[in-house]
C-alpha positions in Angstrom: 0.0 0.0 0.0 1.5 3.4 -1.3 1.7 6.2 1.4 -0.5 8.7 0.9 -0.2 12.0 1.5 -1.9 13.8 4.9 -5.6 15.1 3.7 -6.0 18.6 3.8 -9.4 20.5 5.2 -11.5 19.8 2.3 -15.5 20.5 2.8 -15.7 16.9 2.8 -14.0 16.9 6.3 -15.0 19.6 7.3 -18.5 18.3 7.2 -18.4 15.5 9.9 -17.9 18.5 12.4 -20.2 21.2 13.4 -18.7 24.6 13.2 -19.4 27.5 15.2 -19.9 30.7 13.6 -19.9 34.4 14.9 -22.9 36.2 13.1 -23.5 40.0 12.5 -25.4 42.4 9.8 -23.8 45.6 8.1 -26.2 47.2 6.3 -29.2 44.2 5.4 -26.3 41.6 4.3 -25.3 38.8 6.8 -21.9 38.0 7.9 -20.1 35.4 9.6 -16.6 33.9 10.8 -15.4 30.9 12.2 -15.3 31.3 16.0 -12.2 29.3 15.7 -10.4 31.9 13.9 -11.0 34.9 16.8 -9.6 34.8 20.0 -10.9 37.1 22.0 -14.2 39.6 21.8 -14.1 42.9 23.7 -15.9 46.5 24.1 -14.0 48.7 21.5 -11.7 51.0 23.8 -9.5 53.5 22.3 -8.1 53.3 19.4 -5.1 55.5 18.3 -4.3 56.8 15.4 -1.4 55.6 12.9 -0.6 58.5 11.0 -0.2 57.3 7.0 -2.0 54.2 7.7 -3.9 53.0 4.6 -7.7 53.8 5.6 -9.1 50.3 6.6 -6.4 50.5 9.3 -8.0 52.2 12.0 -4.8 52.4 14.3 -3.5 50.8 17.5 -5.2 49.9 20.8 -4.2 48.0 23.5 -5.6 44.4 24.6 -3.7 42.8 27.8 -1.1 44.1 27.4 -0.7 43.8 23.7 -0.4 45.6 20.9 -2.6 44.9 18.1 -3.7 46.8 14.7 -6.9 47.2 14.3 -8.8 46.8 11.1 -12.2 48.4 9.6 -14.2 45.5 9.3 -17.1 47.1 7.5 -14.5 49.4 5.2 -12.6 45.8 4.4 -16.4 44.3 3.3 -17.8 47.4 0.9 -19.7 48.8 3.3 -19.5 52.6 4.8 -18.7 52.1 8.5 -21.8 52.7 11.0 -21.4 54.7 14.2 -22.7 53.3 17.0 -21.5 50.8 19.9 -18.6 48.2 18.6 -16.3 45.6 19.5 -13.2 44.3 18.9 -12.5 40.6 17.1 -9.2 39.6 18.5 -7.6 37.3 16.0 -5.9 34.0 16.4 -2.6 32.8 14.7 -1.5 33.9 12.2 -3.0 37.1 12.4 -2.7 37.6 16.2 -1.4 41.2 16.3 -4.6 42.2 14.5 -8.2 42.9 15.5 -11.1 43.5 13.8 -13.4 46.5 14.8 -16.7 45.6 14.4 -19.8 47.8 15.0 -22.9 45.1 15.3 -24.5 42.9 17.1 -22.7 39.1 17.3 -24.3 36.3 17.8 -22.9 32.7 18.0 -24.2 29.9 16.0 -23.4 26.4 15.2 -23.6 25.4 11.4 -22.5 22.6 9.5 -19.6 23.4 7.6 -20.8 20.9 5.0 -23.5 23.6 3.8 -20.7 26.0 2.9 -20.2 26.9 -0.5 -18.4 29.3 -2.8 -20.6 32.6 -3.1 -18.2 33.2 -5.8 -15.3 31.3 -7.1 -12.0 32.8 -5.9 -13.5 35.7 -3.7 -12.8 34.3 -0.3 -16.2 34.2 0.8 -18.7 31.0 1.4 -22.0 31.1 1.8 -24.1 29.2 4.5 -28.0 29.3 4.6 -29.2 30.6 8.7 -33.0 31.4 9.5 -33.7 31.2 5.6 -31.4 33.9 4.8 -28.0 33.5 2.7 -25.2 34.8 5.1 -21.4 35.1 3.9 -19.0 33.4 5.4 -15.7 35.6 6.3 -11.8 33.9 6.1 -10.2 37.0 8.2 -6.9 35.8 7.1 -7.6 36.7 3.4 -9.2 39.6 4.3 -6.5 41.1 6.5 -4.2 40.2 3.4 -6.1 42.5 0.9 -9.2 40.2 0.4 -12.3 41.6 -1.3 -13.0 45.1 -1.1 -16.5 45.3 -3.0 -19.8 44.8 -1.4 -21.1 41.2 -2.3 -24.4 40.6 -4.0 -27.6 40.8 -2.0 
């Protein structure tokens, strides 16, 4: 028998176990990410200001102890930033010098990641259907690396 070679996180695999998902709306479209990929959720404290940042980089802030860089969630999804109350998404490694600021309402939800599927080939967004509404699934690592920028479909 020939060795074969590990097997990688295909959606095939990924089905067999539930994932959980943080949930939130900008705008009327729903958003998610894996729960696995943040580490920490917290009150948005404040944030200071990198001068010559590019503009989806809000600026510093603080979390115990740390220093992260804290990214404009909405700004990084198409969508013109709300005001309002917001949190912080703490992210895990890789990307754990960076936080996202998010101003809505989470909720946590388990899904099966077997539902996922491409909203659109190569875009780094899934889709998953929640409450029979399509929602987008976010991979914050592709985002934080310059992932899409345009508002999806509705």
């Amino acid at each position: 028998m020939r060795n074969q070679p590990a097997p990688t996180d295909t959606a095939a695999q990924r089905a067999q176990v539930p994932e959980r998902l943080l949930t939130f709306h900008l705008d009327s479209c729903g958003y998610a990410v894996p729960a696995a990929a943040v580490h920490g959720v917290a009150e948005c404290s404040r944030i200071r200001t990198v001068p010559g940042a590019p503009p989806e980089v809000l600026g510093l802030v603080e979390w115990r102890g740390n220093l992260l860089t804290v990214l404009d969630l909405p700004r990084l999804l198409g969508h013109v930033t709300p005001v309002g109350p917001a949190c912080l998404l703490r992210l895990g490694p890789p990307l754990q010098g960076t936080a996202l600021f998010l101003p809505a309402v989470l909720r946590m939800i388990a899904a099966s990641p077997g539902r996922l599927a491409d909203a659109q080939p190569g875009d780094g967004l899934d889709t998953i259907e929640l409450e029979g509404r399509r929602v987008l699934v976010i991979d914050p690592a592709r985002l934080a690396r310059g992932g899409p920028r345009e508002r999806p479909p509705r």
